[in-house]
N, C-alpha and C positions, 0 to 999 in steps of 0.2 A: 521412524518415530521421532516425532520433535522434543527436544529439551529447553527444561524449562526452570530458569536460575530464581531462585524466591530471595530475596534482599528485607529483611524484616526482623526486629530483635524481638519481637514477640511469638515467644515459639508456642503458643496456642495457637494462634491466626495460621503463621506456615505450616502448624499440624495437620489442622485444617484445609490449606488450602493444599498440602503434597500427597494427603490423602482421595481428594477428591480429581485432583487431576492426575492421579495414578489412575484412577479407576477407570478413565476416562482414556488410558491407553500412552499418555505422555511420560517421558522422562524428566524426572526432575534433581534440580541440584539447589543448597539451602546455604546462604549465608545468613549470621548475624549482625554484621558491619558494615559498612560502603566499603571496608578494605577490602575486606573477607569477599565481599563481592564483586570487589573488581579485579583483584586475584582469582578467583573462579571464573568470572569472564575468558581469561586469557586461556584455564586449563579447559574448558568442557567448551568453547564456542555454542553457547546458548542462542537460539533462533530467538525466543522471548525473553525477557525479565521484567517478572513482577517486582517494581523497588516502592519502598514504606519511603514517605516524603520526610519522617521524624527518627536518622537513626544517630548511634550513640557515639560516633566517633566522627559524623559528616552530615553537610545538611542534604535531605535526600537531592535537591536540585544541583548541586552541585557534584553529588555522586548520577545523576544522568548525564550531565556535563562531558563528564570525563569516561562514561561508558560511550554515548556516541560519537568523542573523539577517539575511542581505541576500534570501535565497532559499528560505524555508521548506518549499516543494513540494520542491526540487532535493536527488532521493535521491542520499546519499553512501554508497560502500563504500570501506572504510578499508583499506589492505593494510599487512603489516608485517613485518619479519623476526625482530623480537625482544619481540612483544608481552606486558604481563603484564596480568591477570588485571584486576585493577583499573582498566586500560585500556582492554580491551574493556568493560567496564562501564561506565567513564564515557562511552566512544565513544556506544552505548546510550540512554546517559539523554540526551547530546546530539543526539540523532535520526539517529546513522548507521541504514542500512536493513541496513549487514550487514558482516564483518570475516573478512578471509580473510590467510592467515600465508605468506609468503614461506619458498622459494621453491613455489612453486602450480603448478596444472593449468592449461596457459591455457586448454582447452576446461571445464574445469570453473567457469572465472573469466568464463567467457564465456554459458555455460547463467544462472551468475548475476545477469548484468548482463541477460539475456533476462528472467530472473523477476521481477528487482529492477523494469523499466521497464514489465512485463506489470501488476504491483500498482498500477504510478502512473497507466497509464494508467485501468484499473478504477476508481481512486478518484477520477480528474478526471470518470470518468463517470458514477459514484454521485455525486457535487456536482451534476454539471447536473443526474441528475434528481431533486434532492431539491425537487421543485416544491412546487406548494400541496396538489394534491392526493395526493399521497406523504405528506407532512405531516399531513395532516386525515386520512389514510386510518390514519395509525398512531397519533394524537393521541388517537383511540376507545379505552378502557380493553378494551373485549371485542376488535378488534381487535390492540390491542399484546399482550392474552394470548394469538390464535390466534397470532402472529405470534412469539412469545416460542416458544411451545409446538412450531411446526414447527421454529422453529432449533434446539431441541434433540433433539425426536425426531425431523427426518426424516420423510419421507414416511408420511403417516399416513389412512387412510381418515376419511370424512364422519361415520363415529358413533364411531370414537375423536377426534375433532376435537370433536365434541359433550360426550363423557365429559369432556375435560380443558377442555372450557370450564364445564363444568356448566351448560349449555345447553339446555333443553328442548324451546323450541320448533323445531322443523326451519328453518320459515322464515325465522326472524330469522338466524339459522346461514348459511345458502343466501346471505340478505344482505348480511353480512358477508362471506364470503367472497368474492363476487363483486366487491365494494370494492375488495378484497385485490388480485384476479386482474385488474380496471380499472386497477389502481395498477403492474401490473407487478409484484409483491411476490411474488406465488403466483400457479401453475401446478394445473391438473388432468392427470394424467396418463391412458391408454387404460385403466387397471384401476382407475379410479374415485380413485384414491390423489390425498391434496392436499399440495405441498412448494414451499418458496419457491425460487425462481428462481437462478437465482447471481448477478444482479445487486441479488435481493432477502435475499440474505444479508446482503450488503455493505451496502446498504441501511439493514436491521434494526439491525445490530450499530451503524454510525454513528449512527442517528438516536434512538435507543433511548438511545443513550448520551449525546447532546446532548439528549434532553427530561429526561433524569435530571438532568445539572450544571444546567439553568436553573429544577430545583426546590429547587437547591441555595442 
């Protein structure tokens, strides 16, 4: 069961919203404060926190601030009644995972906090498996191209695979791919067609991106 920290001084709205994502099967923990919240952070390690961008003792941007330097995995959505423009941008640049405007859908606030913890979990699973051989599987120059090349087109047969590698020989292709497909990265599907995984999307895009900044 995930928990779920609500940050908000108006305790009609968290009424609101601790009832509805109770029902819905989640654990939840209530503060009034940014203190009170970020003291609860540290007892309960909340997966989520819903934080009010208006509270009485911090400005909410500044209380995600200081929740994503104690807990940088802990996806925060911001809610607010009188947001501007500028705010959800810095919310953003501060790592909220997502910003919803009071007053809201609670089933719609509720779908999102399903999507927001479905990505976290995804991405704590792309970590574990970013093993050795994940690693060395996309660290191959002809691999990270097949690999580049399905994430962009999508499922793609064995000799356009070959075309966009400029590839000649069949075998060494066969070889490669099967790396791929060892590594979990890529899939064959029943009409010959080759396309990375969903958890080799996620994969790609993380790991692609970290072997880029440490050529940096």
């Amino acid at each position: 069961m995930s928990t779920i920290l609500i940050v908000d001084d108006d305790r009609h709205t968290t009424s609101v919203l601790e009832k509805a994502l109770r029902r819905y099967g989640f654990g939840v923990v209530t503060a009034e404060s940014a203190t009170e919240g970020i003291s609860k952070l540290t007892e309960t390690q909340p997966e989520l926190v819903l934080l009010d961008l208006v509270l009485p003792d911090m400005r909410g941007l500044e209380a995600l601030d200081e929740i994503k330097r104690i807990s940088p995995e802990t996806r925060v959505i911001i809610i607010s009644a009188f947001p501007s423009i500028a705010d959800v941008v810095e919310a953003m640049k501060l790592g909220a995972s997502d910003f919803l405007v009071k007053p809201f859908n609670v089933d719609e606030l509720v779908s999102i906090v399903k999507k927001t913890l479905e990505e976290a979990r995804l991405e704590r699973k792309v970590e574990a498996k970013l093993s050795d051989s994940v690693i060395k599987a996309l660290s191959n120059p002809i691999r990270k191209k097949i690999a580049l090349y399905l994430l962009h087109a999508g499922a793609r047969r064995f000799s356009e695979v070959a075309r966009s590698t400029e590839m000649d020989d069949p075998s060494k292709l066969s070889f490669h791919l099967r790396v791929l497909i060892d590594a979990g990265i890529v899939s064959k599907n029943k009409a010959g067609q080759y396309s990375l995984t969903g958890e080799g999307v996620a994969i790609v895009e993380k790991l692609l991106l970290r072997l880029e900044r440490e050529k940096l």
